[in-house]
N, C-alpha and C positions, 0 to 999 in steps of 0.2 A: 288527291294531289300530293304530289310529293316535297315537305316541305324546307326537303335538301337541294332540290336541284339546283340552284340559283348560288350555292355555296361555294367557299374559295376552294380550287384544289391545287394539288400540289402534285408532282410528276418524277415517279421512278424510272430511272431504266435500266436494264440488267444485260449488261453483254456477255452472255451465257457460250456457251462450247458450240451449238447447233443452232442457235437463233441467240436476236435481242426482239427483249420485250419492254413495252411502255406500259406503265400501268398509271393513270388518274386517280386518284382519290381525294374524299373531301374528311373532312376533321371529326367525321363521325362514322368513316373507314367504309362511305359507300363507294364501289367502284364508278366512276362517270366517263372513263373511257377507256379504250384498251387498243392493244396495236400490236405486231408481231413480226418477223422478219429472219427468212432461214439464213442459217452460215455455215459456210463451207472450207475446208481447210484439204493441208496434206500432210500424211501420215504413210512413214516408210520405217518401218523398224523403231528405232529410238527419239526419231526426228518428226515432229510434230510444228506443223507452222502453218499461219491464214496470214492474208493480206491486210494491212490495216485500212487500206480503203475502204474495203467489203464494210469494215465495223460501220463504216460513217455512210455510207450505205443504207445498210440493214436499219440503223436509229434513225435515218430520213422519214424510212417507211412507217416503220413503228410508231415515231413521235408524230405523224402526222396521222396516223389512222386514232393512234389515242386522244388528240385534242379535236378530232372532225368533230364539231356538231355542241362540244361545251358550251354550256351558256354562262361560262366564268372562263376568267382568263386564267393561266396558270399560275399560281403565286410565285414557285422557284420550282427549283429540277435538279437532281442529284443522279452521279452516273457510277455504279459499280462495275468492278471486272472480274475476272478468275484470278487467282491470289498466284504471282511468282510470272505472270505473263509479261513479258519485256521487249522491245528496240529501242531502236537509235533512230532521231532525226536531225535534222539541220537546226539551223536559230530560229527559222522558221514555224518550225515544227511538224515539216514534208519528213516523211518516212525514207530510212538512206539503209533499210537493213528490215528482211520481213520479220515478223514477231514471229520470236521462237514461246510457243503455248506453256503453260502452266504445269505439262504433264510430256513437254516434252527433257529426254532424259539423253542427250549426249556429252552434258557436263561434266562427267564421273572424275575424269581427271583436275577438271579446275574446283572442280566443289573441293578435293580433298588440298587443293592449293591456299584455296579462299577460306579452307576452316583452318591450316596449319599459321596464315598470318594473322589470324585476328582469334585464336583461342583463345587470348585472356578476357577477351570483350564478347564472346559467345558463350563463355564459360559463365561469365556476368549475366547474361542474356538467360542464360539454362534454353541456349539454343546450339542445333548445331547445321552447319550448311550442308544442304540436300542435294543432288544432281540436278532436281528440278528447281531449286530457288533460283531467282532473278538475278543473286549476285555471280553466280558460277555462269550462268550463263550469258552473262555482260561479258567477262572473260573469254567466254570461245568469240563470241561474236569478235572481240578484241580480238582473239588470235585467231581464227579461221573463218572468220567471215567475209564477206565482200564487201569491206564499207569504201566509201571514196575517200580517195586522198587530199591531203590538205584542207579539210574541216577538223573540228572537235565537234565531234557527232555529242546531242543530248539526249540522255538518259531518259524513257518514254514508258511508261502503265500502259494498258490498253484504256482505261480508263480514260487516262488524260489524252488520249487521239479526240475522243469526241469531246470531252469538256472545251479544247482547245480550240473546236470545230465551232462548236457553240456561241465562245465568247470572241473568237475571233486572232486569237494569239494565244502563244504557251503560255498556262496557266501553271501553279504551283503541282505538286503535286499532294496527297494526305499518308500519314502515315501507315496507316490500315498497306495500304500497298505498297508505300517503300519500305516495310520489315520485312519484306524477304532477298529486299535489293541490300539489303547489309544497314537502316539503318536504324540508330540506338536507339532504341524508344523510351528508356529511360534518360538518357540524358538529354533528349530529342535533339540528335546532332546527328551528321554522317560519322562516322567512326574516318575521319582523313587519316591517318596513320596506319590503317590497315589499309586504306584506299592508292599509299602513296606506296606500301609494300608490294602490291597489288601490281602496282604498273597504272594505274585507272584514275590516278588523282589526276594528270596532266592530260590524259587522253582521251578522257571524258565528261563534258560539264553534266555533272549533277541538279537537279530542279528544286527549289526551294521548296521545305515541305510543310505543312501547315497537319492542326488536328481536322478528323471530318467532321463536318458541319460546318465548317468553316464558308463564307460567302467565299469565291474566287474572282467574282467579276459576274458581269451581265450577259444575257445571249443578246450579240450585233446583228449588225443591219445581213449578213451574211446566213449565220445561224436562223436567223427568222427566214426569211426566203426560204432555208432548205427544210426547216422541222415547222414552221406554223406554228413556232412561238412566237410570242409577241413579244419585239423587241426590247430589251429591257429588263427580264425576268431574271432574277437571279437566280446564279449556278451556282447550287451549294457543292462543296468537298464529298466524295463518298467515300466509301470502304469496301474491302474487298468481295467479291458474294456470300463467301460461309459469315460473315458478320453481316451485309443486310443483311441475309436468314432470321439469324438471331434475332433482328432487332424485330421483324415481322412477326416472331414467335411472339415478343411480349417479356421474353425473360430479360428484363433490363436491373434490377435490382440487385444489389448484392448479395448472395447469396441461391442465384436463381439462374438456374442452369435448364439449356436447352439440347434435346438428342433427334439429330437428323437423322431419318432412319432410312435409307431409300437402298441401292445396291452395297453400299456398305456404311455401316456409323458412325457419326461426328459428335463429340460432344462440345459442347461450348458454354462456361458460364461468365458470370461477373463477379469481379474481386475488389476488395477495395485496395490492395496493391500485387504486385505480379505475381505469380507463382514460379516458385525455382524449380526446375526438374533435373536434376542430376545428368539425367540421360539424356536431355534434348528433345525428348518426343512430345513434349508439349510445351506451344510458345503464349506468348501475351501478345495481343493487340492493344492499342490505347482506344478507348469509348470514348464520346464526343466527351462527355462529361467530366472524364483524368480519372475515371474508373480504368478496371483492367478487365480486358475479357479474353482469359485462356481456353487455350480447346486442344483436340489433339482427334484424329482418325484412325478410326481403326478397320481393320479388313473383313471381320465379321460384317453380315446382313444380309438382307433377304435375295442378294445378286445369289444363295446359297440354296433359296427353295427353288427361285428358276432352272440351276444346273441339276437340280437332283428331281425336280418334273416338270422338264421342261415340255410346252404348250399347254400344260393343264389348268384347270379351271382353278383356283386359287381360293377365290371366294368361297368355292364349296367345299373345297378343300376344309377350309376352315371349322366345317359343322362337325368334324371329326376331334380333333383333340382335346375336347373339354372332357372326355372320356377316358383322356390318358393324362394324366398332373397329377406326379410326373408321367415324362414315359419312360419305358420298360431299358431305354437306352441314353446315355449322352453324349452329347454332342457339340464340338467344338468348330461353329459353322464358317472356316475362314473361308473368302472367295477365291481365292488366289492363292502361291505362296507365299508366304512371308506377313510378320505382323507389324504394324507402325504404333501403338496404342492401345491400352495402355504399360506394354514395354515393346522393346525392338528385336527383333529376332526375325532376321531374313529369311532363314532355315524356317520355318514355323508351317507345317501345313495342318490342314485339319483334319481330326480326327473323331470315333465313335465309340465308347464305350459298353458295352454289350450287344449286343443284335436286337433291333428292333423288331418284333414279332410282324410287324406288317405297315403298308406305307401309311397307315394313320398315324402308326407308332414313331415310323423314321420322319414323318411332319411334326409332329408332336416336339420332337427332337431340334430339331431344327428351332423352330417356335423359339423354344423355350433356351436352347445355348445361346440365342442371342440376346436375349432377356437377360440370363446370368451373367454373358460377357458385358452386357450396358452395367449390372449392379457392380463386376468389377472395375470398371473403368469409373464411377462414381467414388469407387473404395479409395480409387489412388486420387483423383483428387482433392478426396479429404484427408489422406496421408500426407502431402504436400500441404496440409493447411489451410484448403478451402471449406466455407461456408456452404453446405447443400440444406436450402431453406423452403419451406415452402413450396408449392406444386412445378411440376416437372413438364415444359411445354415439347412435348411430340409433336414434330412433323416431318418432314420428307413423305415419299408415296406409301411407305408401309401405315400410314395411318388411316388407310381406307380400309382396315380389317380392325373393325370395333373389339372382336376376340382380343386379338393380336394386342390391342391397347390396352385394354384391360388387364392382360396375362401380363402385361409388362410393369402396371403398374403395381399388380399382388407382390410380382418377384423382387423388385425393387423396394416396398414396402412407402410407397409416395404416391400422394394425389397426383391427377395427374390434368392439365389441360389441353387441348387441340383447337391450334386460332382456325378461322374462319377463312382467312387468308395466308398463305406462308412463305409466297414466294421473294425472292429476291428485289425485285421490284418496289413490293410491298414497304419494303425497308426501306430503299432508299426514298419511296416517297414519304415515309415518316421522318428520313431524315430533314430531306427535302423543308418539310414542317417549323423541325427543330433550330436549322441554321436558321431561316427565314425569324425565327423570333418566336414563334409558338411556343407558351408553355410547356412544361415537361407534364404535366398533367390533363393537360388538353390533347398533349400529342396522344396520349395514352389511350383515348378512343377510339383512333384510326384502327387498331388492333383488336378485333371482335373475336369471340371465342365460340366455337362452335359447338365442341363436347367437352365433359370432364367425366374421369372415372377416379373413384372413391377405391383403396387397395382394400383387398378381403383378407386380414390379418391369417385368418388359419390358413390359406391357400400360400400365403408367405415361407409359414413352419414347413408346411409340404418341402418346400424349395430350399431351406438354408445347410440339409445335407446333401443335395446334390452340388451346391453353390460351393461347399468344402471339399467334396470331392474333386469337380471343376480345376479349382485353385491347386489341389495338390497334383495333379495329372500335371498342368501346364509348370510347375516348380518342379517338377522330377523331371521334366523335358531339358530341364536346363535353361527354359527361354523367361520365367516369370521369377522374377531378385526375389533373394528369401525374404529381405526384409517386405517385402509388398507384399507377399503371399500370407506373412506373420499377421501385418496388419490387416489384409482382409480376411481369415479367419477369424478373426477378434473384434475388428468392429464393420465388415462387409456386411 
């Protein structure tokens, strides 16, 4: 007999790109229900947008297939988004403008408007505004959108569509998602001076913002009728998905940093105060706790072994390059052009360094530049000042090649961990946890650990000339700052 089932649980939901997901869990991180729901959006060139109905939707289905059949009720429920995804609604909090997505890019011109009024406060920040952030594209909306006349349309996360759905009325928003809407999260204030430069202070109300984990209110008599919660439960603040991630990693600590590895790489740790980046390519989120958890993306990853064999077996692929460390060639695996992390360089595409004798050699390659590219991007946020302690929580989908984790963790020269769970969801239902009252040490078993691999120090030596050679190809490009290159030769 299972002597959890009877246990409190707590409920994630993750409003993902292609679907939301609800995930159940109890305080000893076993899953007790689960739920699912596809989304669909449109996609024309630069212009990326879904309906926000769909979202409320999609979490009807979801949160209702995850609580079928619970024999506990839900303690509380935390809802994440995609980071930079934005509308407008009424007082109400009815949709008056479709969300423009996370990754859609037609802001070029108001990004570089909204970074020239608020430079001194970005420059503070060691931020800088992106085509895709939230607050450039409040602005097009503002200038070429279709909003109705005579409102002051409010400022909207995707997040906060279904929190709001939930409890029954506009709810606050949390900081995790309005840092890409322009707001300071060090002083936790909107920056109105930039806002009023902007043209956006008068033209648009702004939502009060709170840290996550923050209770916001209850799910109403409305919210239960659509999701099969019970009226009542409270709705805690979430944050954006690359931070749930995180938090489902495990790496909550200072010092403790997580690397999503899936089509291209994300790092993210925790600080006990922000990290400045000169360049802007890495920001700070605030942690429920007044921690900092900076990250930054980069375009390397394994979206790099799909293009170069693409339909092949992967897995078996895999039984081949422990025969080559190194291999006979390097390889700098960007997916795309241009790099974000850890430095910026549009221009940047990838490149090989000798010829690989044969495709076990140009996997091998592959493999392994993105291994070296994760120890530099490590490099630089200990050049900025960060604490890298203790093991290093892998997940995204590249952690289903046990090789693949291991080889990362030799090159790296760090233990390494792999949760049991990793998703999005996961997270906010630990947050979920957290706001509701649960210890920070009780929270911490929801988070199971599946694998860990130990680094084989000589297999390290192997790697730290090819790791300087790496660093000096990409600094003779012109695209990696001397000084970053100095410092990862010396202490990378």
């Amino acid at each position: 007999m299972d002597a959890d089932a009877d246990a409190a649980v707590w409920l994630g939901v993750d409003l993902g790109t292609q679907s939301v997901r609800a995930l159940a869990v109890t305080a000893g991180g076993r899953v007790r229900g689960q739920g699912s729901a596809p989304l669909t959006g449109t996609r024309d060139g630069a212009r990326h947008e879904q309906l926000p109905a769909d979202w409320w939707s999609a979490t009807r289905t979801a949160v209702r297939a995850a609580v079928r059949g619970l024999r506990a009720p839900v303690a509380a429920v935390a809802v994440c988004g995609t980071s930079g995804t934005v509308l407008l609604t009424d007082d109400g909090g009815e949709p008056v403008s479709p969300a423009l997505m996370y990754d859609d890019g037609r802001a070029a011109v108001q990004a570089h408007r909204a970074q020239e009024a608020g430079d001194e406060v970005w420059r503070k920040l060691g931020q800088r505004i992106q085509p895709s952030w939230a607050l450039a594209k409040l602005l097009w909306l503002a200038d070429e959108g279709d909003v109705p006349a005579g409102i002051r349309p409010r400022v909207c996360h995707q997040a906060d569509v279904v929190t709001a759905r939930l409890v029954g009325r506009p709810v606050a928003t949390d900081s995790s998602h309005a840092l890409k809407t322009g707001y300071d999260t060090r002083d936790r204030a909107w920056p109105t001076e930039v806002l009023d430069r902007l043209g956006l202070a008068d033209r648009l109300a702004f939502p009060d913002v709170v840290l996550p984990g923050t209770v916001l209110g209850t799910v109403g008599a409305a919210g239960a009728e659509a999701t099969g919660l019970a009226e009542g439960t409270p709705v805690v603040a979430g944050m954006t998905d690359g931070c749930a991630a995180q938090l489902a990693s495990g790496a909550w600590e200072v010092g403790s940093w997580n690397t999503v590895l899936g089509t291209t790489l994300v790092i993210k740790g925790v600080t006990a105060q922000p990290l400045h980046d000169p360049t802007g390519v890495l920001y700070n989120h605030l942690s429920p706790d007044g921690t900092w958890l900076p990250g930054g993306a980069s375009s390397v990853g394994a979206g790099a072994l799909s293009a170069a064999f693409p339909g092949a077996d992967l897995a078996a692929l895999d039984r081949a390059p422990a025969d080559r460390e190194p291999a006979g060639a390097l390889t700098y695996p960007l997916v795309s052009r241009g790099e974000r992390f850890p430095f910026l360089a549009s221009g940047a595409e990838a490149f090989t360094l000798g010829t690989p004798a044969d495709d076990a050699d140009l996997y091998a390659s592959l493999l392994q530049g993105v291994a070296l590219a994760e120890r530099l991007c490590l490099a630089y946020v200990r050049q900025l000042g960060a604490r890298v302690e203790g093991p290093i929580a892998f997940t995204g989908g590249a952690t289903r090649s046990a090789y693949w984790n291991q080889l990362r963790s030799d090159v790296l020269g760090r233990p390494v961990t792999v949760p049991e769970q990793a998703g999005s969801a996961l997270g906010m239902a630990v947050l979920a946890a957290r706001g509701a009252g649960t210890s920070r040490d009780d929270v911490r078993t929801m988070v199971r650990t599946a694998a860990r691999f130990t680094p084989r120090s000589t297999v390290k030596e192997r790697y730290d000339e090819a790791f300087g050679t790496l660093v000096d190809a990409l600094e003779e490009r012109g695209w990696l700052p001397r000084e970053t290159a100095r410092y990862a030769r010396s202490e990378g």
